[in-house]
ChimeraX commands (.cxc) that place a marker at each C-alpha (Angstrom):
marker #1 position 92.16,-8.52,-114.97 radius 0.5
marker #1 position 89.53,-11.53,-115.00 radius 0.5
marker #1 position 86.58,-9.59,-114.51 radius 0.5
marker #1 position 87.55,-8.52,-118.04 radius 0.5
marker #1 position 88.58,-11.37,-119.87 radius 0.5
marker #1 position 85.53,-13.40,-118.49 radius 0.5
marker #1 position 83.65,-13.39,-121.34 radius 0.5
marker #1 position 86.47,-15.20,-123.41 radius 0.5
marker #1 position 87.52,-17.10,-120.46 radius 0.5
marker #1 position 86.10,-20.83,-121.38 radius 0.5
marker #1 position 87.62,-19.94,-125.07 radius 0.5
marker #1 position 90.94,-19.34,-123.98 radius 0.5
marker #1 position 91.62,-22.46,-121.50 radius 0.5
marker #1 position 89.93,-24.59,-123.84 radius 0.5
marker #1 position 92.70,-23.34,-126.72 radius 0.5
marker #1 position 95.07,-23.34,-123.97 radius 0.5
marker #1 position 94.42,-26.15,-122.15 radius 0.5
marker #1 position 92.74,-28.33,-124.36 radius 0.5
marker #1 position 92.78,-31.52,-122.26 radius 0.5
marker #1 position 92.83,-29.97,-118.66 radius 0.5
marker #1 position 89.69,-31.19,-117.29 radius 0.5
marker #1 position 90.54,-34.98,-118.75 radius 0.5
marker #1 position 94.13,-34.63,-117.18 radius 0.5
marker #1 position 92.58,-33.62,-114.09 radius 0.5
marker #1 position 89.87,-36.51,-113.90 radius 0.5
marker #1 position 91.86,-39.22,-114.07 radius 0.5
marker #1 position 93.13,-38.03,-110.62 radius 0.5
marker #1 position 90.21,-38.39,-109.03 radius 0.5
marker #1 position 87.15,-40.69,-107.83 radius 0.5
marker #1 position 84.35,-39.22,-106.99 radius 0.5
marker #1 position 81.55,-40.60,-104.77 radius 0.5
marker #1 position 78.03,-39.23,-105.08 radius 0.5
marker #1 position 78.26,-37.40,-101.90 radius 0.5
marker #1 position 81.02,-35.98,-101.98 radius 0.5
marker #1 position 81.38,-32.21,-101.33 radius 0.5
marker #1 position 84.06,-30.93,-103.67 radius 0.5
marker #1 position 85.66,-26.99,-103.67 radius 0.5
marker #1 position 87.43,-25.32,-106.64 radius 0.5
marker #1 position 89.60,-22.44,-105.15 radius 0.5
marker #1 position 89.56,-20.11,-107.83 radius 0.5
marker #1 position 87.46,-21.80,-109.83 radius 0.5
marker #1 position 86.89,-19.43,-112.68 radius 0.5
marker #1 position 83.86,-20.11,-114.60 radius 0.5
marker #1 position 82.95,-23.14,-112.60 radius 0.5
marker #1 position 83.73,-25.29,-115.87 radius 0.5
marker #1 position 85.58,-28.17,-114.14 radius 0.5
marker #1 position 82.86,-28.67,-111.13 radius 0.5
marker #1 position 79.88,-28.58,-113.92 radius 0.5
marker #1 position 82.33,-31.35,-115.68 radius 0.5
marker #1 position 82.01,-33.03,-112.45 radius 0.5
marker #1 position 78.42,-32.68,-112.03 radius 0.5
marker #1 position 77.79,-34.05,-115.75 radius 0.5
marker #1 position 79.53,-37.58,-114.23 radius 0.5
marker #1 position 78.50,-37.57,-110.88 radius 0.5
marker #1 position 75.32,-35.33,-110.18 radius 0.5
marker #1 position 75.26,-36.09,-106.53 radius 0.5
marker #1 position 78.16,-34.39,-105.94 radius 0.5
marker #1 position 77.92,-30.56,-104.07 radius 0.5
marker #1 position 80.02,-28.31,-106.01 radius 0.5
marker #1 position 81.16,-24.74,-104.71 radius 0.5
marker #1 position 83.45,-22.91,-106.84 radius 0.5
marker #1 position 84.93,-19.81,-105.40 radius 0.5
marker #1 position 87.07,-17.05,-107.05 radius 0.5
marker #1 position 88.01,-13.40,-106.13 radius 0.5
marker #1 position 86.44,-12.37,-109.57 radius 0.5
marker #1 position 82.63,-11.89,-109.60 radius 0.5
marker #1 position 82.82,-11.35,-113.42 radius 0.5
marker #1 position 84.06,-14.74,-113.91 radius 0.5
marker #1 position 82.00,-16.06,-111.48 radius 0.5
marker #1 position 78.77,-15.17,-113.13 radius 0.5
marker #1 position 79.42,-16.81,-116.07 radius 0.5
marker #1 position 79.27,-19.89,-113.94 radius 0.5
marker #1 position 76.25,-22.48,-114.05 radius 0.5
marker #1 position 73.50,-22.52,-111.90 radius 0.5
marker #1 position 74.02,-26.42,-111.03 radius 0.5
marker #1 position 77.06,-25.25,-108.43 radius 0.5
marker #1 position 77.04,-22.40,-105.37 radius 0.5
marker #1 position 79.83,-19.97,-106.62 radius 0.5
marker #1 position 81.14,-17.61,-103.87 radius 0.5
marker #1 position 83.17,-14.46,-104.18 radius 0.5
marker #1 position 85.78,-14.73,-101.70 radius 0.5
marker #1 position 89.65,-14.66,-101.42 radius 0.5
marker #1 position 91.25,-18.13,-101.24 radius 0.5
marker #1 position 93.79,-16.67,-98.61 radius 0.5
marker #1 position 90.49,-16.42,-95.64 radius 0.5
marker #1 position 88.32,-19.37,-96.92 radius 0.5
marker #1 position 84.67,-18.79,-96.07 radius 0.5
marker #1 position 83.68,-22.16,-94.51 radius 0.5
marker #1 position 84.31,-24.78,-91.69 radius 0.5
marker #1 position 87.53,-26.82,-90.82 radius 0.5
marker #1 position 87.72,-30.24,-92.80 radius 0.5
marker #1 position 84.71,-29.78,-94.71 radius 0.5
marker #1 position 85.79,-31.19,-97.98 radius 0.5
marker #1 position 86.20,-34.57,-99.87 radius 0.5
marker #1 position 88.14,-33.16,-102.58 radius 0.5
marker #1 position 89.36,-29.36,-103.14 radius 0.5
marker #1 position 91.01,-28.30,-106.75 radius 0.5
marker #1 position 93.37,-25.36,-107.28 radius 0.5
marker #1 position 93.26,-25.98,-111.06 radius 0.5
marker #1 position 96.22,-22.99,-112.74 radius 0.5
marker #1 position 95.44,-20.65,-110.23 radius 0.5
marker #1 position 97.95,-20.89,-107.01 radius 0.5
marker #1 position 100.64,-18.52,-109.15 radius 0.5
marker #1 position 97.66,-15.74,-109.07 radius 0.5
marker #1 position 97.26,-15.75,-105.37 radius 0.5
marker #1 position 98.83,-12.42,-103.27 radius 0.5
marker #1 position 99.09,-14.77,-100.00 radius 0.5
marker #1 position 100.29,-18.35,-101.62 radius 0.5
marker #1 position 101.41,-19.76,-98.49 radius 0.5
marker #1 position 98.42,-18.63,-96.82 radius 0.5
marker #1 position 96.15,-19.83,-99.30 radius 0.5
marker #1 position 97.88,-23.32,-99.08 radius 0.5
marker #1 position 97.29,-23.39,-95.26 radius 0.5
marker #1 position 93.41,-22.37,-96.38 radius 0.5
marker #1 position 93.09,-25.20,-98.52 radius 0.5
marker #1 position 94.64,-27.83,-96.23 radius 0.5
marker #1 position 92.76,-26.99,-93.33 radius 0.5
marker #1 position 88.81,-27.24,-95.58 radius 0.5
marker #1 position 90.39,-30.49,-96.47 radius 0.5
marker #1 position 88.44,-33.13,-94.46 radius 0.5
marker #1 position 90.92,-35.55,-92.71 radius 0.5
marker #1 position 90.81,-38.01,-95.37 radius 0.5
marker #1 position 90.41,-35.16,-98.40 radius 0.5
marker #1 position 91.64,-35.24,-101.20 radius 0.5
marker #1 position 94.19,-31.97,-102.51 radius 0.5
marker #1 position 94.53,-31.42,-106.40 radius 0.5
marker #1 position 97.03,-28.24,-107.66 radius 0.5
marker #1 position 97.88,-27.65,-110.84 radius 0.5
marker #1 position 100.58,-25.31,-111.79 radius 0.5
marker #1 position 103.29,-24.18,-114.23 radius 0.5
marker #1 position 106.72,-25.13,-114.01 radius 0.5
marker #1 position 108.69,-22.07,-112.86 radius 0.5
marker #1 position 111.25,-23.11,-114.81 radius 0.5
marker #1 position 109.84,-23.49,-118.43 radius 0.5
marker #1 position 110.01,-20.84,-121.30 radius 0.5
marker #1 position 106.31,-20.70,-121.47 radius 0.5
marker #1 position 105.56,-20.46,-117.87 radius 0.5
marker #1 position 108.26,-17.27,-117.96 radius 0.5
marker #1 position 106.33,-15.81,-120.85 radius 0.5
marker #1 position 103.02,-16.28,-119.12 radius 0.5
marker #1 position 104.47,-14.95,-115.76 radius 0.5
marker #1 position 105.68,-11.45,-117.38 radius 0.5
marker #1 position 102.32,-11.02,-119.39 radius 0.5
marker #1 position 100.48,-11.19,-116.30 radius 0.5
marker #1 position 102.21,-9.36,-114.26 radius 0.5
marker #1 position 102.31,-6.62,-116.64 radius 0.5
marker #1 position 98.67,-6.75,-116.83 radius 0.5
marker #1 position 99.14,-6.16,-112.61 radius 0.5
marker #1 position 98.60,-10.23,-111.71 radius 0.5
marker #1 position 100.96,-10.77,-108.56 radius 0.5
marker #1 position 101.80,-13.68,-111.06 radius 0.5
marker #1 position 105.03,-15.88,-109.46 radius 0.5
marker #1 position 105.49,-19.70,-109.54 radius 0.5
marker #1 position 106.42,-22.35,-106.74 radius 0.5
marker #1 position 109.05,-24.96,-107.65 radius 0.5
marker #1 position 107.23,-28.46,-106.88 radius 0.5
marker #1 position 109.44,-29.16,-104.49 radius 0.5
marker #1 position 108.06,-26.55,-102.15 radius 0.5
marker #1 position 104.69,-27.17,-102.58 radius 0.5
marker #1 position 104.83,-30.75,-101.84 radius 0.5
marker #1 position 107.08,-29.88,-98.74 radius 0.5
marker #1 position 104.37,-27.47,-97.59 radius 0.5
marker #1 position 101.95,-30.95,-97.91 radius 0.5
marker #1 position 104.50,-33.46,-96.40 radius 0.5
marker #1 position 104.85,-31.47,-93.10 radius 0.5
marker #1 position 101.29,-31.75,-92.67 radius 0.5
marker #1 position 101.19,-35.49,-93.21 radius 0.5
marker #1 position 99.98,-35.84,-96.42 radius 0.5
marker #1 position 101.51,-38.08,-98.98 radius 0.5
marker #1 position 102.28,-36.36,-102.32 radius 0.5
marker #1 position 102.36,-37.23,-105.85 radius 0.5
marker #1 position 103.22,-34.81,-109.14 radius 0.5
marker #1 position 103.33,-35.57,-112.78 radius 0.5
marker #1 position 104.21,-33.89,-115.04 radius 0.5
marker #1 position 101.21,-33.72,-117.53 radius 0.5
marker #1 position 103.00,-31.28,-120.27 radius 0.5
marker #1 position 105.97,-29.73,-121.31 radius 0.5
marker #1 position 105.26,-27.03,-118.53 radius 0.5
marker #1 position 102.59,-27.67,-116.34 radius 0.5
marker #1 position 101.95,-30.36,-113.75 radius 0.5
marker #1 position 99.41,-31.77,-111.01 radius 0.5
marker #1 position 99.73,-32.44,-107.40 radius 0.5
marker #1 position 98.00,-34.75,-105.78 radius 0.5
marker #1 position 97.84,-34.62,-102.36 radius 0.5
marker #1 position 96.08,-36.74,-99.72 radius 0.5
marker #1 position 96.03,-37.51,-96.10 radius 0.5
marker link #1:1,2 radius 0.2
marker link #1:2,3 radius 0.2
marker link #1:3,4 radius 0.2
marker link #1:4,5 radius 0.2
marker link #1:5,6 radius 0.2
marker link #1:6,7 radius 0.2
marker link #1:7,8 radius 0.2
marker link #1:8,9 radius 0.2
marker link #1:9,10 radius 0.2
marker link #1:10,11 radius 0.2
marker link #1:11,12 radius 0.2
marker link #1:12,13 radius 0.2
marker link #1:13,14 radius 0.2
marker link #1:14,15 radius 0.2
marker link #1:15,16 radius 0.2
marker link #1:16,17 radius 0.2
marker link #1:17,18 radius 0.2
marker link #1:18,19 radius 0.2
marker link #1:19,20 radius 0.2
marker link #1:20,21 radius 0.2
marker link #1:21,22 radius 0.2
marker link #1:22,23 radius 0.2
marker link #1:23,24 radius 0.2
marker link #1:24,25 radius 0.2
marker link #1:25,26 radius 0.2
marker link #1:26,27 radius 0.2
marker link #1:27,28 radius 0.2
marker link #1:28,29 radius 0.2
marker link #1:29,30 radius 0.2
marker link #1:30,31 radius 0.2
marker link #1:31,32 radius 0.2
marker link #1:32,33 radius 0.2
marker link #1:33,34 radius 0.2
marker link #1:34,35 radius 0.2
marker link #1:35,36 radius 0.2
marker link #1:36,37 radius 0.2
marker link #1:37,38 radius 0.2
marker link #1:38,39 radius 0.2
marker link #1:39,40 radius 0.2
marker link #1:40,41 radius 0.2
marker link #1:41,42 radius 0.2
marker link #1:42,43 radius 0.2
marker link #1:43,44 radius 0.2
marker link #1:44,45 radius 0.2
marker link #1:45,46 radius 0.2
marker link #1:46,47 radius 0.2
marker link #1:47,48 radius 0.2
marker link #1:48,49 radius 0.2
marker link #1:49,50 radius 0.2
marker link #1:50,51 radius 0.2
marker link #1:51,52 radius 0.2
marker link #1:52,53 radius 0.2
marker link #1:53,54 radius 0.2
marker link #1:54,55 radius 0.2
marker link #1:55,56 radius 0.2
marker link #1:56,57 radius 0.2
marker link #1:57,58 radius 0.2
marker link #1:58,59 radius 0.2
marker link #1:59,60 radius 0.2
marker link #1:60,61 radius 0.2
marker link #1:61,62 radius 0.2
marker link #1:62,63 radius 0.2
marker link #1:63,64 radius 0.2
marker link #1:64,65 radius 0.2
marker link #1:65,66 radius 0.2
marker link #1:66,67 radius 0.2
marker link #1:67,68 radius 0.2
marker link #1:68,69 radius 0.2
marker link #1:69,70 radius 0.2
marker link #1:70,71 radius 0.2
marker link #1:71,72 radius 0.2
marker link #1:72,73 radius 0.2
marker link #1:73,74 radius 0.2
marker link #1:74,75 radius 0.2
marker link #1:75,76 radius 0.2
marker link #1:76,77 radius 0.2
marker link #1:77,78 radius 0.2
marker link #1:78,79 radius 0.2
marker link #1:79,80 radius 0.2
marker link #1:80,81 radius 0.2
marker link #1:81,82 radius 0.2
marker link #1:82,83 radius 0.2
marker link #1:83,84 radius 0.2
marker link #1:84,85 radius 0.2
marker link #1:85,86 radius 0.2
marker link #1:86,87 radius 0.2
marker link #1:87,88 radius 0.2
marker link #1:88,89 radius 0.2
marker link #1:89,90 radius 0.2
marker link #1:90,91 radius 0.2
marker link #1:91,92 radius 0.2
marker link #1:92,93 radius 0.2
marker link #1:93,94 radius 0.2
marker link #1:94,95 radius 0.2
marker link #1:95,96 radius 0.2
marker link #1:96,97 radius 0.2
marker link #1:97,98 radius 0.2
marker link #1:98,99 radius 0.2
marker link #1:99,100 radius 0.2
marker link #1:100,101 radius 0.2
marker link #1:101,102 radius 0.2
marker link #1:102,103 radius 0.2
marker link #1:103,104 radius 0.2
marker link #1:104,105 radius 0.2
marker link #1:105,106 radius 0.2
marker link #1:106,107 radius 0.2
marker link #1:107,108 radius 0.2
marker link #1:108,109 radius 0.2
marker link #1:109,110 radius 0.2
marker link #1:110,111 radius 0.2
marker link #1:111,112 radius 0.2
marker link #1:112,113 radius 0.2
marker link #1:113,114 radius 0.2
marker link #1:114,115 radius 0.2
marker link #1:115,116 radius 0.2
marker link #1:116,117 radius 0.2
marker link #1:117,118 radius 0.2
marker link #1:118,119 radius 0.2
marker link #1:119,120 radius 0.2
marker link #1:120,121 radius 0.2
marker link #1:121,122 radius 0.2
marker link #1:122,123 radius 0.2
marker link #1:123,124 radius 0.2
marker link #1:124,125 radius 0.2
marker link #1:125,126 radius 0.2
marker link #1:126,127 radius 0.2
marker link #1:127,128 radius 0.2
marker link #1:128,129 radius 0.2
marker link #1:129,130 radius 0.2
marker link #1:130,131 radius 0.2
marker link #1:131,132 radius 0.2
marker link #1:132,133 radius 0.2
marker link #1:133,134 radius 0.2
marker link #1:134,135 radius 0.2
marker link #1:135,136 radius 0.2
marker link #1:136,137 radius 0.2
marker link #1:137,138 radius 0.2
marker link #1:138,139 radius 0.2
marker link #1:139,140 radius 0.2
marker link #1:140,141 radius 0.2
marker link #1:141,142 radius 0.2
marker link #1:142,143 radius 0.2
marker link #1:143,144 radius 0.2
marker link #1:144,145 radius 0.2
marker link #1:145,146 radius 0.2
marker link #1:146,147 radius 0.2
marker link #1:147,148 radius 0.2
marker link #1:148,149 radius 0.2
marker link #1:149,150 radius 0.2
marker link #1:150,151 radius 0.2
marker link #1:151,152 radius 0.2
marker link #1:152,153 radius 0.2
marker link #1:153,154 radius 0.2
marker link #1:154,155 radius 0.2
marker link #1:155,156 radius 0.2
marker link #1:156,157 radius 0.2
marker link #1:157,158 radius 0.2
marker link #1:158,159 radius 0.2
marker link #1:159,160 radius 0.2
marker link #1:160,161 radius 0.2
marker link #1:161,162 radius 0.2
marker link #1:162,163 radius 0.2
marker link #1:163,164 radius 0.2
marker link #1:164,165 radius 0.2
marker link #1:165,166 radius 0.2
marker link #1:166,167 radius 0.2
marker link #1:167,168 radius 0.2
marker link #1:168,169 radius 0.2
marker link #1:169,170 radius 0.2
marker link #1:170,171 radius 0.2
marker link #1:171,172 radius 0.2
marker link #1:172,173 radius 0.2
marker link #1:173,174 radius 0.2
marker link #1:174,175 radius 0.2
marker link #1:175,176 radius 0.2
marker link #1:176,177 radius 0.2
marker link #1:177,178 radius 0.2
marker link #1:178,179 radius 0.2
marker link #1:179,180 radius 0.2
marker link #1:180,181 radius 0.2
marker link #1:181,182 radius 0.2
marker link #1:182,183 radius 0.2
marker link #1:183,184 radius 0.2
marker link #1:184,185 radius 0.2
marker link #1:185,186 radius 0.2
view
């Protein structure tokens, strides 16, 4: 389905989500080394936000679509890959996003386990999602999954369980009427 709708991509989460990329910024601080990973990144349009503030920072975006991956800027390495077998070393990361993409993923749990383990020991975890739970997010779910997404949602609570038995200390708000972030963090 994304290599498809890549060329209106950027136009639809910006009508969507107007105020994503602010929501998710004020999660973060960056430091001008850091080495920062958006697991199905899309277009790369958060990590070249990122590089606009801090331009030391290495950015890799990877997604499973190579149409939405071209559309990416040059300033970032984007890498096809599936987020269920990242392609790159144990606790690598400062800081790794998973910015409304989780519900997309065939192998959730899998891709979770992924994610922590490319987190560096003191890394930095940031998911947002839809609320399973919320009109719109039930709308969204049966659109995609009638387009053939494996679309399904996690309640919070069992995503931040999945981080608190591997020691991290958890934090969600609720940034909308149906979405919210996780922050995670060692």
């Amino acid at each position: 389905m994304f290599d498809e709708i890549a060329p209106l991509y950027d136009y639809l989460s910006w009508l969507f989500l107007p105020n994503i990329k602010r929501d998710i910024l004020n999660h973060i601080e960056l430091n001008e080394k850091d080495k920062i990973l958006d697991v199905g990144g899309g277009t790369g349009k958060l990590i070249e936000t990122i590089l606009r503030i801090e331009p030391e920072v290495k950015g890799y975006v990877l997604d499973k679509s190579k149409g939405m991956l071209e559309r990416a800027p040059p300033t970032q390495d984007e890498i096809v890959g599936n987020s269920s077998n990242l392609p790159f070393d144990s606790n690598c990361f400062d800081l790794v996003f998973c910015i409304d993409a989780l519900h997309h993923f065939e192998h959730k749990n899998k891709s979770l386990t992924e994610i922590i383990r490319v987190s560096k020991p003191d890394g930095e975890i940031i998911i947002l999602e839809l609320d399973p739970n919320n009109y719109m997010t039930k709308f969204i779910e049966y659109v995609e999954r009638s387009l053939g997404e494996p679309s399904s949602f996690y309640e919070k609570e069992e995503i931040k369980n999945i981080f608190l038995k591997k020691d991290f200390r958890v934090r969600i708000e609720k940034i909308n009427f149906f979405q919210y972030i996780l922050h995670a963090k060692r």
